[in-house]
C-alpha positions as CSV (number, residue, x, y, z in Angstrom):
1,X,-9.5,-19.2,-11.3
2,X,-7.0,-17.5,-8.6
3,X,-3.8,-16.4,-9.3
4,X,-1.3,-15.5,-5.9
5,X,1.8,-14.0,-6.1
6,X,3.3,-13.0,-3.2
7,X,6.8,-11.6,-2.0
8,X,9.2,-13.8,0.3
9,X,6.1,-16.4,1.6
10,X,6.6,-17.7,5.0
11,X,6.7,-21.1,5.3
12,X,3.3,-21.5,7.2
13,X,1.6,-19.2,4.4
14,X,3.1,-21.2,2.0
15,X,1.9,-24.5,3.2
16,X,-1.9,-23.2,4.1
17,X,-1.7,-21.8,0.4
18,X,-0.8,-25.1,-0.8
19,X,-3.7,-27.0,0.3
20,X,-5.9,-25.1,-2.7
21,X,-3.9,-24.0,-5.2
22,X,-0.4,-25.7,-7.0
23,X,2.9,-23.7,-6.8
24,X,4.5,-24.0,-10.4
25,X,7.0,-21.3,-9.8
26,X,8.2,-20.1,-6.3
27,X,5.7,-17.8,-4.8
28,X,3.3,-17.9,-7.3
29,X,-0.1,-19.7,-6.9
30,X,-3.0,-20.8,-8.9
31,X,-6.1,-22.7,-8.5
32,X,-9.8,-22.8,-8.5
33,X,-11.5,-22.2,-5.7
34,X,-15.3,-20.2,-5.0
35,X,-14.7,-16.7,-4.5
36,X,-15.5,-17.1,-0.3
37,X,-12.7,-19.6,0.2
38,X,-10.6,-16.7,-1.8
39,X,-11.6,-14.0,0.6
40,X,-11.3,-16.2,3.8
41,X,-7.8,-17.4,2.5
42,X,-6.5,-13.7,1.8
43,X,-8.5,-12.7,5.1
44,X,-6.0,-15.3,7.0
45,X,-2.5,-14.2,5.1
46,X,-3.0,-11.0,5.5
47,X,-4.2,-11.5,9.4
48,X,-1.1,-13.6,10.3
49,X,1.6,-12.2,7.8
50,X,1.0,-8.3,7.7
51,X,4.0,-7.3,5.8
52,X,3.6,-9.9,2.9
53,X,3.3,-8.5,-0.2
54,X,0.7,-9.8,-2.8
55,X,-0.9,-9.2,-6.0
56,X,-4.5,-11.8,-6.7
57,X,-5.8,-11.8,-9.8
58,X,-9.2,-13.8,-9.8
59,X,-12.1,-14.8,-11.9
60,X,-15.1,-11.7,-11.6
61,X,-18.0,-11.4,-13.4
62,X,-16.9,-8.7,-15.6
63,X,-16.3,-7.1,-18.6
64,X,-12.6,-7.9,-17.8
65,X,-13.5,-11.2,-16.4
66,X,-11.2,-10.5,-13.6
67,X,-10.5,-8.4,-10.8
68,X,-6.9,-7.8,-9.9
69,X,-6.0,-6.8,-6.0
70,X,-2.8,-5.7,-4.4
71,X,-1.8,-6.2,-0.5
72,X,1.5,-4.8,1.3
73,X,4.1,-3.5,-0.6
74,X,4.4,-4.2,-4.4
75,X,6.0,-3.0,-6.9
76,X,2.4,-2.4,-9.5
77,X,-0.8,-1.4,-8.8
78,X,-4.1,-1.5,-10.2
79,X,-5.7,1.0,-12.0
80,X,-9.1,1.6,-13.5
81,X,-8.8,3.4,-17.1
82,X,-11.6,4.3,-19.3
83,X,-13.8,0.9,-16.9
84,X,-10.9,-0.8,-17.4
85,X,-8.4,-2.3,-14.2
86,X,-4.8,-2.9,-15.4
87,X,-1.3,-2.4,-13.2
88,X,0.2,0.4,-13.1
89,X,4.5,0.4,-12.6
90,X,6.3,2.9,-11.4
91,X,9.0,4.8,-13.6
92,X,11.6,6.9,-13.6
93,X,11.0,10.4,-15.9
94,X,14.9,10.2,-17.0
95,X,14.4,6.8,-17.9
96,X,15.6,6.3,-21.1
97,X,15.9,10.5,-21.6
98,X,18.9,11.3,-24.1
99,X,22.0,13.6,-22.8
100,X,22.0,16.3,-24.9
């Protein structure tokens, strides 16, 4: 299992992308494919739409069971804790701080 989620697709991305996996929300896609058809696919987007941000999450064999990438600009990033990956998001240290 792959899961796509990229930022603004273009429409030729977006159409390429659609020939493997099913779009149920806007710029999200999921589908099964082997993990060289994966690779090829991300090794085309990210050949012919440089700027595109994307987070993949696929299938690995794992303790997780899945590996999680990030290409282009993003808002999280993964992050390997104690063996483990999960997404990091940035914050603000005032964030929530009380005036006082």
């Amino acid at each position: 299992m792959t899961v796509i989620i990229a930022n603004d697709t273009p429409p030729a991305i977006r159409g390429l992308l659609k020939r493997w996996f099913v779009e149920p929300r806007p710029n999200v896609f999921v589908g099964s494919v082997n993990p060289r058809t994966r690779a090829k696919t991300l090794e085309y987007i990210r050949r012919n739409a440089p700027g595109l941000g994307m987070l993949v999450i696929g299938s690995e064999r794992s303790s997780q069971g899945y590996c999680i990438e990030c290409f282009g600009d993003t808002p999280r990033l993964p992050v390997r804790l104690s063996g483990l990956q999960v997404l990091a998001e940035a914050w603000s240290e005032t964030e929530g701080a009380e005036d006082g």
